[in-house]
N, C-alpha and C positions, 0 to 999 in steps of 0.2 A: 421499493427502497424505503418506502415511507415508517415501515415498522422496526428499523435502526432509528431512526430519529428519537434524539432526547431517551435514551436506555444511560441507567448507570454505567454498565459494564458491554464489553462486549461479547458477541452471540459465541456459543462454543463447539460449532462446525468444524470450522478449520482453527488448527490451533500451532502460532507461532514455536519451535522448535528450535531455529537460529537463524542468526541475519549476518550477513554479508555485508557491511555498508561501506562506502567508500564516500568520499567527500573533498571539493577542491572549492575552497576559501578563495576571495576575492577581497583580500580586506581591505586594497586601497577604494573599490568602489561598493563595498560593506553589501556583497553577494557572495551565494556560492550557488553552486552545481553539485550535484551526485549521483549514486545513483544506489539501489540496492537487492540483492537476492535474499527473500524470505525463506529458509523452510518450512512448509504449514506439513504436518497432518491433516488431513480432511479425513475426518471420523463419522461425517452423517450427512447423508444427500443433501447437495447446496448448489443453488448457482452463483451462489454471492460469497465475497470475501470482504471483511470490514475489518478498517484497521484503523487505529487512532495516526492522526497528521492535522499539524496545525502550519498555518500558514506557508502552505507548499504549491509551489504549481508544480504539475505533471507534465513533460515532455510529452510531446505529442507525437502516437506509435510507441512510447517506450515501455507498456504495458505486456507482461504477457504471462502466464501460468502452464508450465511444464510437469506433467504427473511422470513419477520414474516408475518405466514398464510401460510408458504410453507414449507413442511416438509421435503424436499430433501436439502443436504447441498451441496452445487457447488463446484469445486474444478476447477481454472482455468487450460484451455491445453497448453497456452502458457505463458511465462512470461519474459520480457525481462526490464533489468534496463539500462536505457539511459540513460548513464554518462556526458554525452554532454552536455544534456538537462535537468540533473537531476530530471528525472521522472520515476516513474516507469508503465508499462502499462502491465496489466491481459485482458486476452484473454478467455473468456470462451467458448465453446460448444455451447451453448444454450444462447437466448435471457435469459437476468434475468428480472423476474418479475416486475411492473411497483412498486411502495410501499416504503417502511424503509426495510430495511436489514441491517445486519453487517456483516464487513467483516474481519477476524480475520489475522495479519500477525506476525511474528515470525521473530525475526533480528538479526545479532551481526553487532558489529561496532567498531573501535578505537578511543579512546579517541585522537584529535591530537589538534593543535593550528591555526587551518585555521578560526578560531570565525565566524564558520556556523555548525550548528544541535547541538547537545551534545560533545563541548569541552572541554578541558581543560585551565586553564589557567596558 
């Protein structure tokens, strides 16, 4: 995982196609929840999928990566968010299949005033 760290851009394996996102506001106690389906292309042998997220936790279990044409649903081994680099990078087991899949994740977050992701004003 160490050779995502500190990259300008991200790597070009899987490549976002469209999101799904859904989001539920708590704005009397300035949180929310969401959650969201990615569709990637995975155009070149990967076990990793990195994606830009800033000040996110991850539900935990809410991780998982579905290739369509493949009936086994992926659950990455590793998962590390990189605060630094505001990225997050999934580690899978197993090469994921070349194709469209999605990849579902699961988040809470604080609504704060830093005017990056889902703030407040």
């Amino acid at each position: 995982m160490e050779q995502f760290k500190g990259q300008p851009r991200l790597p070009k394996f899987a490549v976002p196609k469209r999101y799904d996102l859904r989001l539920k506001p708590d704005l009397s106690a300035c949180k929310f929840a969401g959650s969201v389906d990615v569709d990637l292309d995975i155009v070149a042998d990967t076990k990793y999928i990195v994606l830009n997220a800033a000040d996110l936790s991850l539900v935990a279990g809410s991780v998982s990566f579905a290739s369509r044409g493949f009936s086994k649903v992926l659950e990455p081994s590793k998962i590390d968010l990189v605060e630094a680099d505001e990225i997050l990078v999934l580690e899978f087991v197993e090469t994921l299949p070349i194709g469209i899949g999605v990849l579902h994740i699961g988040f809470e977050g604080t609504l704060n005033d830093k005017m990056k992701g889902f703030y407040r004003r």
